[in-house]
C-alpha positions in Angstrom: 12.8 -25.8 -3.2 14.4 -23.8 -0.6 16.4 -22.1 -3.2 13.9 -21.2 -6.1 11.5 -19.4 -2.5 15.1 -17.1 -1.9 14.7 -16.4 -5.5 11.1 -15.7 -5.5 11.6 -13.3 -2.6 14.8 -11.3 -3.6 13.0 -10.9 -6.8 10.1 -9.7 -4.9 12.4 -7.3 -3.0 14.7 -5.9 -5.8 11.5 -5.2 -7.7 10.2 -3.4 -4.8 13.4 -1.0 -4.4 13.3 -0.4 -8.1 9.3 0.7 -8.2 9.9 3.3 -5.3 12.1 5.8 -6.7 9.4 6.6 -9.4 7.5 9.5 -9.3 4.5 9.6 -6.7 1.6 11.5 -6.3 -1.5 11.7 -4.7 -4.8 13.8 -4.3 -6.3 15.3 -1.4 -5.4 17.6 1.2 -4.8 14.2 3.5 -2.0 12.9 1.8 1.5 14.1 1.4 3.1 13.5 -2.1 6.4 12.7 -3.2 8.4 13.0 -5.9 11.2 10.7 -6.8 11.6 10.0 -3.0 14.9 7.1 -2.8 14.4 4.7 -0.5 14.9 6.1 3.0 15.9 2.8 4.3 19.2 2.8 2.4 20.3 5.4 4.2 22.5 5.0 7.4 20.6 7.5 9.9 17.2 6.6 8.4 14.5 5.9 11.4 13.5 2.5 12.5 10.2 1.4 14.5 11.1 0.6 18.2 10.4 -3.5 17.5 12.7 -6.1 15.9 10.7 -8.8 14.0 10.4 -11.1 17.2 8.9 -9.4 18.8 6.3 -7.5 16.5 5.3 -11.1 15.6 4.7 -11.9 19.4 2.3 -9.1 19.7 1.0 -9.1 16.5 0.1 -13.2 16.6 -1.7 -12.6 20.1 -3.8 -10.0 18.5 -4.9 -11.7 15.2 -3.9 -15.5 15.9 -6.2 -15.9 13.0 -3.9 -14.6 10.3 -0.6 -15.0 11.9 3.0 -13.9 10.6 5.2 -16.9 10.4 8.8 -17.6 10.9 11.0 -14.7 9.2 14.4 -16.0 7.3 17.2 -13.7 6.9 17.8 -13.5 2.9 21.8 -14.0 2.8 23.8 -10.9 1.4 27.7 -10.7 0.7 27.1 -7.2 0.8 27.8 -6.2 4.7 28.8 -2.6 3.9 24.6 -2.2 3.4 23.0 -0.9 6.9 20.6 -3.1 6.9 19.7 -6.7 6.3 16.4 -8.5 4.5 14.3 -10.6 5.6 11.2 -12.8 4.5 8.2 -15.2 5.6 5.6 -16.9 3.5 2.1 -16.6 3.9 0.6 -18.7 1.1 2.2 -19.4 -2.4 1.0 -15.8 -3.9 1.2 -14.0 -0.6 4.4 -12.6 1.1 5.9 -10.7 3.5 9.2 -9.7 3.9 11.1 -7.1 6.0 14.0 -4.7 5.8 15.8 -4.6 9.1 18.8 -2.5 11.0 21.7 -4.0 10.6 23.0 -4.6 14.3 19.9 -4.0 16.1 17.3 -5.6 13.7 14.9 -3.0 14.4 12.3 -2.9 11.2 12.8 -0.3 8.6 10.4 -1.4 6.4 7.3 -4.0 6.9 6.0 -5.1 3.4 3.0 -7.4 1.8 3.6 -8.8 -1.7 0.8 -10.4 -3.4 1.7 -12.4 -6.7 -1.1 -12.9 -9.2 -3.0 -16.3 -9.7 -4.3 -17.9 -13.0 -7.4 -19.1 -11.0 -9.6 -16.2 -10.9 -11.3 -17.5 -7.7 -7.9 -18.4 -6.1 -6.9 -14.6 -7.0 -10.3 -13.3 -5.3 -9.6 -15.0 -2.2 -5.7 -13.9 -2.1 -6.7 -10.1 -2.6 -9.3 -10.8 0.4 -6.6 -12.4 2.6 -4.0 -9.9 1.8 -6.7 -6.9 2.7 -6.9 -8.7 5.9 -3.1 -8.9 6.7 -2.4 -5.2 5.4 -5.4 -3.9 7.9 -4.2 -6.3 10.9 -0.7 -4.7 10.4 -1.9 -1.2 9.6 -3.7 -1.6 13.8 -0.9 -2.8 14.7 1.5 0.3 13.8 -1.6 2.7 14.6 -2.7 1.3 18.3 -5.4 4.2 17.9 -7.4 3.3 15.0 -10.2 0.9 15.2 -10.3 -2.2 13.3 -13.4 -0.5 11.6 -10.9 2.7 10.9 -7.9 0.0 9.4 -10.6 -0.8 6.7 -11.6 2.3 5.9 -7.4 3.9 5.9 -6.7 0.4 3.4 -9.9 1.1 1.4 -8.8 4.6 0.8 -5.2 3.6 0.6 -5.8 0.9 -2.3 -8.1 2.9 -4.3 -5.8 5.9 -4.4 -3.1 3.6 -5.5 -4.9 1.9 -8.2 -4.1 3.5 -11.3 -0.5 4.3 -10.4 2.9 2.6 -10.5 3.6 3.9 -7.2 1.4 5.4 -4.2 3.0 7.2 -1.3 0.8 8.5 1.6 2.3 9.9 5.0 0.2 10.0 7.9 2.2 11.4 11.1 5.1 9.5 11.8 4.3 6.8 9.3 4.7 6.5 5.3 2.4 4.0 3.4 3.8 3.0 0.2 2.2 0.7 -2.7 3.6 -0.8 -5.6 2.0 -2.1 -8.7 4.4 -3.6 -11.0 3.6 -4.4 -14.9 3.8 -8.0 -13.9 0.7 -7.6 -12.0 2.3 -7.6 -8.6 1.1 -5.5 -5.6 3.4 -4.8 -2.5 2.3 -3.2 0.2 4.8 -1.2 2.6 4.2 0.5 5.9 7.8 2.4 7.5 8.6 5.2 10.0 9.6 8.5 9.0 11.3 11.3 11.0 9.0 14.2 11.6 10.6 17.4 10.9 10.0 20.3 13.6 7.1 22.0 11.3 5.8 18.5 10.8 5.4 18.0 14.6 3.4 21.3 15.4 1.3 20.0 12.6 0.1 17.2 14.3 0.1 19.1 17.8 -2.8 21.4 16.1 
C-alpha cells in the first residue's frame, strides 16, 4: 500500500514539473505572464520561503486545526546531485499535498495541492470544496495581510483565470501562483517565492 501512495505522488509530481514549462498567460493588468518559464526550483540559487515544513505545519495547524496538514514523507531520490528534495502528505484519497524543499536546509521551494478526479460526482463536489478551503487557508498563510474574506476572493479569481488553460501563472509581489490542469483531469495547485528584481521592488513601494 505504502508503495502504490509513493507512486501515486511521484506521478503527481513528475506531471507537475512537466505541465510548468508550457506556455502561460494571463489577462489583466494584475497579473504578470510568463512564457515558457522552467521550473525556478531546479535551479541552485532559486529563493526559498523562510519556513521548513515543520514548522509551517505548526503555524498553519494552530490557525485552521480544522483542515489540518498532516505528516509530510520525504519521497526517496538516488538523484543527490538535485538541490532539492520532495516531499508529500495525504489529505483524502483524491486530495494531496506535497512539497519541494532545499536540499540541506529544507526550507520550502514550492507548496502544492493536487486534486485527483472522482467517479462519484457528489464525492468530486465535495473534494473541489475541500480543496478550495486548503488552497485559501494556505494562500492566508503565505499573505499574513489578506483577510480570509480576501483568500476567497484571490482563489476565486485565481481558479477562474486558470480554467480554460493547461497552465496559469500569476505573480503577486514576492509570490508566484501556479495552476495546472492536466488532460487526465487533474488540478495542482502551487504557491512559491520569487526574487524581486530592483524595478520589481519600487513597484510595490508605489
Amino acid at each position: 500500500m505504502k508503495t502504490s501512495i509513493n507512486k501515486l505522488l511521484m506521478t503527481i509530481l513528475i506531471a507537475f514539473g512537466i505541465g510548468l514549462p508550457l506556455s502561460a498567460s494571463a489577462d489583466g493588468s494584475s497579473v504578470t505572464s510568463e512564457i515558457n518559464s522552467p521550473l525556478t526550483y531546479l535551479l541552485p540559487d532559486s529563493p526559498t520561503f523562510e519556513d521548513t515544513i515543520p514548522v509551517l505545519r505548526e503555524k498553519y495547524n494552530k490557525k485552521h486545526p480544522n483542515i489540518p496538514l498532516y505528516e509530510y514523507r520525504v519521497i526517496a531520490s538516488t538523484d543527490i546531485s538535485q538541490p532539492f528534495i520532495r516531499a508529500a502528505s495525504k489529505i483524502n484519497d483524491k486530495i494531496y499535498s506535497s512539497a519541494v524543499l532545499e536540499r540541506g536546509s529544507e526550507k520550502i521551494k514550492s507548496l502544492q495541492i493536487t486534486l485527483l478526479p472522482s467517479q462519484n460526482e457528489r464525492e468530486d463536489e465535495q473534494n473541489r470544496i475541500l480543496t478550495k478551503q486548503y488552497i485559501t487557508a494556505l494562500i492566508s498563510q503565505f499573505e499574513p495581510t489578506f483577510s480570509p474574506e480576501q483568500a476567497k476572493i484571490q482563489i476565486e479569481r485565481l481558479l477562474q483565470a486558470a480554467e480554460k488553460r493547461p497552465v496559469f501563472s500569476q505573480k503577486m509581489g514576492a509570490i508566484r501562483y501556479i495552476i495546472v490542469n492536466s488532460s487526465e483531469n487533474i488540478m495542482t495547485f502551487a504557491i512559491e517565492p520569487i526574487k524581486l528584481s530592483l524595478s520589481d521592488t519600487a513597484a510595490n513601494e508605489n
